[in-house]
N, C-alpha and C positions, 0 to 999 in steps of 0.2 A: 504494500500500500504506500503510495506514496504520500510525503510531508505536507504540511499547508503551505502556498503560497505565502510569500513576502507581502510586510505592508504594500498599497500601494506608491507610498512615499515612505521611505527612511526617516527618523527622529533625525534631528541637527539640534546642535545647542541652542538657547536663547543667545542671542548676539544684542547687546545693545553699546550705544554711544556714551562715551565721557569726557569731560575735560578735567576731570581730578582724580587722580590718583591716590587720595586720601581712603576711598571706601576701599574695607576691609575686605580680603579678598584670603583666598586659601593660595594661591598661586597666583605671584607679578612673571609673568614672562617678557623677556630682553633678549635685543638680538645683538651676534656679535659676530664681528668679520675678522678674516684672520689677515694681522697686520707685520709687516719686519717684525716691529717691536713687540710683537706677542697679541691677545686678542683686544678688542677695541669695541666698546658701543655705538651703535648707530640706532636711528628716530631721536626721542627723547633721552638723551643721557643724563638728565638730572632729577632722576630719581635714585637713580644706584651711587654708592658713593665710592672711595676710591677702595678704601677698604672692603669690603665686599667684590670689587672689583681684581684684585689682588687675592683675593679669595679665591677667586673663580680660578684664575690662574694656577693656584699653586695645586687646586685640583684638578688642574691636567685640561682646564678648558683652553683648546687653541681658537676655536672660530671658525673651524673647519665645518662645510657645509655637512648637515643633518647631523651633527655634534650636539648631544643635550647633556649639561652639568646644572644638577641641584645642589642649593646649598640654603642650610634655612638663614631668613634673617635676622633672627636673632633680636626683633624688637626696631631694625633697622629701619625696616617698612614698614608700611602697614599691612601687608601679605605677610603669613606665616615661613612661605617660601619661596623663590628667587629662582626660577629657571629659566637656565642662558642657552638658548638656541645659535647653531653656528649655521651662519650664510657663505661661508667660502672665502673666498678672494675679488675682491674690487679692486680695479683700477685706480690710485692718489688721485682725492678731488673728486670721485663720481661717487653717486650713490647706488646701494642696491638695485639688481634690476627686479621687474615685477615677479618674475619665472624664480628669482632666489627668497624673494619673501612670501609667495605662493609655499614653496617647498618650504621653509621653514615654517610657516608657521602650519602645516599639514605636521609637521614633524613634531611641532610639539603640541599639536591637538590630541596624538596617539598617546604621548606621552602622560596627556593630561587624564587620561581617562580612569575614572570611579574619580575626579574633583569634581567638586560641585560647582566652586563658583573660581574664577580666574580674571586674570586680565591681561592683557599684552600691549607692549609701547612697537608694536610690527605695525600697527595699523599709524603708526607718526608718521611711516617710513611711506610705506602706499596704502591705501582704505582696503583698494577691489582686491587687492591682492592676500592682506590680512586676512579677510571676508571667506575668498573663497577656499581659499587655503584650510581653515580652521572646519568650516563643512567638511570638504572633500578629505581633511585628515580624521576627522571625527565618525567618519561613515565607517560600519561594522555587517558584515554578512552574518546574521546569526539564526536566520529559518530554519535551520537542521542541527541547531548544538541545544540539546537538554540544558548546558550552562554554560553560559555566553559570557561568563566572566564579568571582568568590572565594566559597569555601565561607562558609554562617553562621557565626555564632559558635558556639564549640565548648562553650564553660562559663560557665555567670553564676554568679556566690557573691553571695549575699545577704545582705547584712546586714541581723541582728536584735539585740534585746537577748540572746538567749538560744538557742542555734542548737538545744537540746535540749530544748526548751518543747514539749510534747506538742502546746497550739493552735496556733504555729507550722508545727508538722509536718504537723497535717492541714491547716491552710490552702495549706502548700505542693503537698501530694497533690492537694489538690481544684482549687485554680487551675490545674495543670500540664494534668491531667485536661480543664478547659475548653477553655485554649486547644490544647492537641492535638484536640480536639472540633471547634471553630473552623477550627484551620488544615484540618482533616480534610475536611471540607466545602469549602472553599475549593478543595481538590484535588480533590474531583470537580464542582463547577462550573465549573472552569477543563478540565477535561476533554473536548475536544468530542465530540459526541454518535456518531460514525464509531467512538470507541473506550469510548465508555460508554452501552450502549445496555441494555436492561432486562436482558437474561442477565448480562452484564459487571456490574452494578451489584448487579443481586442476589448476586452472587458475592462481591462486596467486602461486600458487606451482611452477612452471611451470616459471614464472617470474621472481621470488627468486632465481630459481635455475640455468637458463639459466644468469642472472645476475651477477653468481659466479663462473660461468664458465665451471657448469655444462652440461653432455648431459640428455636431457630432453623426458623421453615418457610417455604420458597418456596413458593408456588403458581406451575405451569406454566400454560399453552393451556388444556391438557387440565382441572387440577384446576378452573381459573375456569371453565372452562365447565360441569365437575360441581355446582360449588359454587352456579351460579347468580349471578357477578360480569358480570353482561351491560355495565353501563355500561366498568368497564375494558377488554371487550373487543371493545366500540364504539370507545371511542378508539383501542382499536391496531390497529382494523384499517386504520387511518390512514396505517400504517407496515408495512415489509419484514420488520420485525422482531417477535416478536409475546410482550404482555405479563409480565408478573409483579409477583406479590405477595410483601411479605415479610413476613411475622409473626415479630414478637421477644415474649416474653413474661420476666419477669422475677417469681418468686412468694416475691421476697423471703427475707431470711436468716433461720438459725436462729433469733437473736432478736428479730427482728420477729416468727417466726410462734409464741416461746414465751409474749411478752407480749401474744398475742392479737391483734396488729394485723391488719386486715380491710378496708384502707381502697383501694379500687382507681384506678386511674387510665390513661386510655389513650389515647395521643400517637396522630394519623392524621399521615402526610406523603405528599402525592402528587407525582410527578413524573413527565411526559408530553414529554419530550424525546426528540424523534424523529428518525431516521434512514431514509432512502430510498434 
C-alpha cells in the first residue's frame, strides 16, 4: 500500500521584517567571508563585537563558503546564540553576490532546525536572496519517515534598514512566494510516481492554482480525446494510469486590464512520469 501524499504546499518559516536587533531571539545569525587576514563580517557588522569575533576565529571559523561555527553569546547579545555562516571568497571592495547569500543562508536555515525563533543580518546584505535562501534551506521531504526528526525552523526576523519600507515589503512577499514555488516543486519531485500519478497531480495542480487565483481546467481521457491531444494520449497509453491536462489561465488584474495591457504569454510544462 502505498504512503499518503505530500502536503500540497511545504511549511516555510514565518519570515518577518526588522530594524532592531534588540528582540530576543534563540539564534542571531552573521555572515562571514573568508578574508587574507582570517574571516571578516559582512551586512551589518555592529552587532557582533570584536570579541566574539575572535571567538569565532579561534574556533576554526574561516568564512569559507557553507562553513557554520556556533558559539553562545554569553549575554553578549540578545540571542542566546551566534551562528557565523561562511560565504567564500569576495573580490576587495565588492560585496557578496546574491547566489552566495542565497546558499548561505539555505545553509544555515538547515542548521537552524528544531529553533524556534532566529534572526539573520544576511538579509543587510540582499533581502530576495536572505528570503529565499532561508525557505529553500528550510524545506524537509518527510511523507515517508515515521520520525522526521527536529522540526524546521519556526521564524527568521530579518533584518532591514526599515522593517516598514513598502520595497522591502514586496520584496519580502515576492521572494517568500518563490521559494514556497521552489520548495513546492521539490515536493512533488521527491514524490514517487505510485503516489503522484496524472489524476493525483492534477488534483494538487488544480488546488495551487485555483489558490492563486487562477482559472482552472483539467482535461480527462475523454476531453483529450474530444479535443484531439493524440500525442498525450500516445504517451499514456504507456501506463495503467491514463493522462491529463491542466490549463491554468491567468487574465490579469483590474489594473493591468484598465491601462490597457494586452500582452500574452504562455508557460507549456510537461510531465510523463509513469506508473504500472
Amino acid at each position: 500500500m502505498s504512503a499518503q501524499p505530500g502536503k500540497i504546499q511545504p511549511d516555510s518559516p514565518e519570515l518577518n521584517l526588522t530594524d532592531s536587533a534588540a528582540t530576543e531571539v534563540d539564534v542571531l545569525v552573521v555572515g562571514l567571508v573568508k578574508g587574507a587576514d582570517g574571516p571578516a563580517l559582512v551586512g551589518d557588522d555592529t552587532l557582533v563585537g570584536s570579541e566574539l569575533l575572535e571567538e569565532l576565529a579561534l574556533l576554526g571559523a574561516t568564512g569559507a563558503a557553507g562553513e557554520i561555527t556556533k558559539v553562545p553569546s554569553r549575554g553578549a547579545l540578545s540571542a542566546k546564540t551566534l551562528l557565523a555562516v561562511g560565504l567564500g571568497v569576495i573580490d576587495e571592495g565588492d560585496a557578496p553576490s546574491a547566489e552566495q547569500v542565497r546558499r548561505a543562508a539555505g545553509v544555515a536555515a538547515r542548521a537552524l532546525a528544531g529553533t524556534v525563533h532566529a534572526a539573520t543580518t544576511l538579509s543587510t546584505v540582499d533581502l530576495a536572496a536572505a528570503v529565499e535562501g532561508t525557505v529553500l534551506g528550510s524545506y524537509v521531504f518527510t511523507t515517508y519517515k515515521s520520525d522526521a526528526g527536529k522540526p524546521p525552523l519556526g521564524r527568521m526576523d530579518l533584518l532591514v534598514a526599515d522593517h516598514s519600507d513598502s520595497d522591502a515589503q514586496v520584496t519580502l512577499t515576492r521572494s517568500s512566494a518563490i521559494g514556497t514555488a521552489v520548495a513546492t516543486a521539490r515536493e512533488l519531485v521527491n514524490t514517487p510516481p505510485n503516489d503522484l500519478f496524472p489524476a493525483s497531480f492534477a488534483e494538487r495542480a488544480a488546488t495551487l492554482g485555483r489558490g492563486a487565483g487562477l482559472k482552472v481546467e483539467v482535461l480527462d481521457e475523454k476531453a483529450l480525446a474530444k479535443g484531439g491531444y493524440g500525442g498525450i494520449l500516445g504517451v499514456g497509453m504507456g501506463s495503467s494510469r491514463p493522462p491529463r491536462l491542466v490549463r491554468m489561465t491567468y487574465a490579469g488584474s483590474a489594473e493591468t486590464k484598465a491601462a490597457g495591457g494586452n500582452t500574452t504569454v504562455a508557460l507549456v510544462g510537461k510531465g510523463d512520469r509513469k506508473s504500472t
